[in-house]
C-alpha positions as CSV (number, residue, x, y, z in Angstrom):
1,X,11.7,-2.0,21.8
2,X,8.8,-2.2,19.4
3,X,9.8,-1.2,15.9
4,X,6.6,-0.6,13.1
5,X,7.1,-0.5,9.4
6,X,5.3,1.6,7.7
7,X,4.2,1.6,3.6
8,X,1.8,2.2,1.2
9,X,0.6,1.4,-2.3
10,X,-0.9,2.7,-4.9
11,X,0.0,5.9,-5.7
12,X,0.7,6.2,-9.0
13,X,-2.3,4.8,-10.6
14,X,-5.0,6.9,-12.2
15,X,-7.7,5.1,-9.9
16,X,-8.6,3.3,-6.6
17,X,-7.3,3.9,-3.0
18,X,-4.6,4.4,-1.8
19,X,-3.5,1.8,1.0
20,X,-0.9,1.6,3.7
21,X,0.0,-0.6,6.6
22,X,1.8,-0.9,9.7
23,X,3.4,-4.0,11.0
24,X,5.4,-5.2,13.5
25,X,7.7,-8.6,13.4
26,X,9.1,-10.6,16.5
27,X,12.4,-12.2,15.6
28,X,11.2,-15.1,15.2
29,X,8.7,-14.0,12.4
30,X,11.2,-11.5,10.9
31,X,13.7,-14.5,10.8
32,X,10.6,-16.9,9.4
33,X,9.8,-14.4,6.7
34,X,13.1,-13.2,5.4
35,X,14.2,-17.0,4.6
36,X,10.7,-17.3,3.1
37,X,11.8,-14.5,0.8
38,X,10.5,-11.3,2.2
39,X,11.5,-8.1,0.7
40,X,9.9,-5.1,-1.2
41,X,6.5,-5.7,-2.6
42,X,7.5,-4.5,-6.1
43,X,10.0,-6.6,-6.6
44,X,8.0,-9.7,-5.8
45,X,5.5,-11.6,-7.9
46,X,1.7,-11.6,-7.1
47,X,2.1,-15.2,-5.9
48,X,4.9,-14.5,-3.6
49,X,3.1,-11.3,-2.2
50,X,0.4,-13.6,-1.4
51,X,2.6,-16.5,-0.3
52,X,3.8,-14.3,2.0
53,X,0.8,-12.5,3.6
54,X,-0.7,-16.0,3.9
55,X,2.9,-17.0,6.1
56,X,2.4,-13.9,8.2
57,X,-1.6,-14.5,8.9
58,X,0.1,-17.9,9.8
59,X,3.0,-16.7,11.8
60,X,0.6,-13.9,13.7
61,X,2.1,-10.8,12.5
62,X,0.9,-8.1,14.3
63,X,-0.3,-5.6,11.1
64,X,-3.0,-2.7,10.3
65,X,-4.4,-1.1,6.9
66,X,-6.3,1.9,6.4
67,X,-7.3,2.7,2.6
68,X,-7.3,6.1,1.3
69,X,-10.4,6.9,-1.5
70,X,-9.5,8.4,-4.3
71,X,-12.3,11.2,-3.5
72,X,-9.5,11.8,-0.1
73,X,-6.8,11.7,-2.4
74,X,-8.6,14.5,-4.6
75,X,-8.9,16.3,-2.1
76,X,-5.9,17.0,-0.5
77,X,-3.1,15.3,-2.6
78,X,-1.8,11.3,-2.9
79,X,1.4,12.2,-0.2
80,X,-0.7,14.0,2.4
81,X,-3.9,11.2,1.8
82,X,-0.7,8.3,2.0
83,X,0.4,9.7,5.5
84,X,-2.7,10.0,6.5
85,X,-3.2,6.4,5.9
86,X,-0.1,5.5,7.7
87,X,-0.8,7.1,10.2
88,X,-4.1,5.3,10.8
89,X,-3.4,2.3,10.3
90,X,0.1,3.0,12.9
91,X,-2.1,4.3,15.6
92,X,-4.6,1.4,15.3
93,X,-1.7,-0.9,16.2
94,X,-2.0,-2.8,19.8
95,X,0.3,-2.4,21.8
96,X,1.2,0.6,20.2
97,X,5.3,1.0,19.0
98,X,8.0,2.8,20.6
99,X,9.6,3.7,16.8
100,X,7.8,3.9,13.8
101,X,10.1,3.5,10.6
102,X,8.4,5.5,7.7
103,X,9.7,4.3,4.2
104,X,10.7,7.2,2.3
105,X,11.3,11.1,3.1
106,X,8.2,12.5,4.8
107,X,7.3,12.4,8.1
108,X,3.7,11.7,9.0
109,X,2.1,14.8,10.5
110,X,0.5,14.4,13.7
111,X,1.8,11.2,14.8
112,X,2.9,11.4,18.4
113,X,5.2,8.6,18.3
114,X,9.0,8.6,17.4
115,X,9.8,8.3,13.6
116,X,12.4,7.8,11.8
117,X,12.1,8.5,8.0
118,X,13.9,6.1,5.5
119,X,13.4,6.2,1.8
120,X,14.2,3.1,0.3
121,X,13.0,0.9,3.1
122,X,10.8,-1.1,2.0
123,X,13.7,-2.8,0.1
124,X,15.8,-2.4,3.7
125,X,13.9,-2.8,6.9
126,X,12.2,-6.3,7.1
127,X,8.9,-4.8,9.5
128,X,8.8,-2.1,6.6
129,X,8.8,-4.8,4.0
130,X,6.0,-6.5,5.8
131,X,4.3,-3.8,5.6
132,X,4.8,-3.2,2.2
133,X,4.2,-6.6,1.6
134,X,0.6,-6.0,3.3
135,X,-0.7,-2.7,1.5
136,X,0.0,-3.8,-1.6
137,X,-1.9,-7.7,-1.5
138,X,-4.5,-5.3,-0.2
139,X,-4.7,-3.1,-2.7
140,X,-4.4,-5.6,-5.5
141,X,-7.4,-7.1,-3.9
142,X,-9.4,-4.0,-3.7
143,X,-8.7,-3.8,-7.3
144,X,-10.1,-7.1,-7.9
145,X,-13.2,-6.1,-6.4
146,X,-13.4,-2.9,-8.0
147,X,-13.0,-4.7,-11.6
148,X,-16.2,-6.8,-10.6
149,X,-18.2,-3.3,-10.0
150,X,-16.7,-1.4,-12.8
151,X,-16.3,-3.4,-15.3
152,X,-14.4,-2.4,-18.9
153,X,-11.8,-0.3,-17.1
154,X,-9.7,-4.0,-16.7
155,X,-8.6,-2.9,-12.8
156,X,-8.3,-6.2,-12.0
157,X,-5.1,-6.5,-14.7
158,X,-3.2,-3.5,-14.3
159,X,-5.0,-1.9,-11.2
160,X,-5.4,1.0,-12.2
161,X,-1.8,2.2,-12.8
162,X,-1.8,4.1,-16.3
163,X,-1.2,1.2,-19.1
164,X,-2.1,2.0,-22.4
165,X,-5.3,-0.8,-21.8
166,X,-6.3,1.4,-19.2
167,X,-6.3,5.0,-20.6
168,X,-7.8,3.3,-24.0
169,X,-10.8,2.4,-21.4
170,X,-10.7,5.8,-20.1
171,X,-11.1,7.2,-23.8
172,X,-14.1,4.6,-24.5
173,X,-16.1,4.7,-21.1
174,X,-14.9,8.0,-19.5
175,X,-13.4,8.0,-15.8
176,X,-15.6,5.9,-12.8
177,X,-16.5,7.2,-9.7
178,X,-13.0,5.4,-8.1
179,X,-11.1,7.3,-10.6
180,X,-9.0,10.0,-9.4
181,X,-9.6,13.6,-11.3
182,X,-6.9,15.3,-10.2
183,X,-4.4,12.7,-11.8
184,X,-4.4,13.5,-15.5
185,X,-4.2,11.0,-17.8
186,X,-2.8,11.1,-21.6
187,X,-4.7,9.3,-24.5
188,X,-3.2,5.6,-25.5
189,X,-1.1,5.8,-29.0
C-alpha cells in the first residue's frame, strides 16, 4: 500500500504563498530519515530542515509542491487555498497513493483518493513529516527570493510571519504586491 503525507506552510504569515507537499517514503527511506532526525518542520532548525531535504533528494523520496499566491489565498481563504495546494501537489504524485494522510482536521475537497485526516501529524506520521519537512524548506526559500525583489520588508528573516520588524516595515513602506490584504495586521509597539 502506498501511503502520502500531506502538509503545508505558511499560513500564518501576513505575506507570500502558501505551500504544501506530498511525499511518499519506502521503508528504507522512512527508516534512513527518522534516525537522521526527521520529524515536524517547526520543531527543527533551518539547517536540519535543509539537512534533511538534501538526505531525501539523496535517498529519492518520491515528493510534490504546489505554492498557493497570496492573491489565491485572498481570494478564497488560507484553509480552502492550503487544500487546494495539497491537493495538487497529491495528485501530481506518480504512481499515485492508495491513502493520503492529511495533517490536521479538514479533508481536501475533491480529491478522489482515500483520506484519512490527522491533526497533529506532522509531529506523528514520518511521510507527513517529510512532507512537512518539504513545504516548509520551500517556502523559506521562496521567501528568500522574495526578500531579493522586495526589499525593506526583511522576508528573508522572519518570512513574512507577523514580527514586530515586519509590521514596523508594513507602517514604513505599506504592504507589497505578495502581501496578503485580507490578513490584518496591527502596528509594532
Amino acid at each position: 500500500m502506498i501511503v502520502a503525507g500531506t502538509d503545508e506552510a505558511g499560513r500564518g504569515p501576513l505575506a507570500g504563498p502558501v505551500v504544501a507537499a506530498a511525499a511518499v517514503l519506502t521503508p528504507d527511506q522512512r527508516r534512513r530519515l527518522m534516525q537522521r532526525g526527521l520529524g515536524d518542520s517547526k520543531a527543527l532548525t533551518p539547517r536540519r530542515r535543509e539537512s534533511l531535504f538534501a538526505l531525501m533528494e539523496e535517498l529519492g523520496v518520491l515528493w510534490r509542491a504546489q505554492a498557493a499566491s497570496a492573491a489565491r489565498i485572498d481570494g478564497t481563504n488560507i484553509l480552502a487555498a492550503s487544500l487546494w495546494a495539497m491537493g495538487r501537489a497529491t495528485v501530481a504524485l506518480d504512481p499515485p497513493p492508495d491513502l493520503v494522510v492529511v495533517d490536521g482536521n479538514a479533508r481536501i475537497p475533491g480529491l478522489s483518493l482515500p483520506q484519512r485526516c490527522l491533526p497533529g501529524g506532522d509531529a506523528l506520521v514520518p511521510a507527513v513529516m517529510a512532507a512537512s519537512v518539504v513545504a516548509k524548506v520551500l517556502r523559506d526559500r521562496a521567501m528568500e527570493s522574495l526578500d531579493r525583489l522586495y526589499p525593506g520588508y526583511g522576508f528573508a528573516k522572519h518570512k513574512g510571519y507577523p514580527t514586530a520588524e515586519h509590521r514596523r516595515a508594513l507602517e514604513r513602506l505599506g504592504p507589497s504586491p505578495v502581501h496578503r490584504a485580507t490578513f490584518r495586521w496591527r502596528p509594532a509597539p
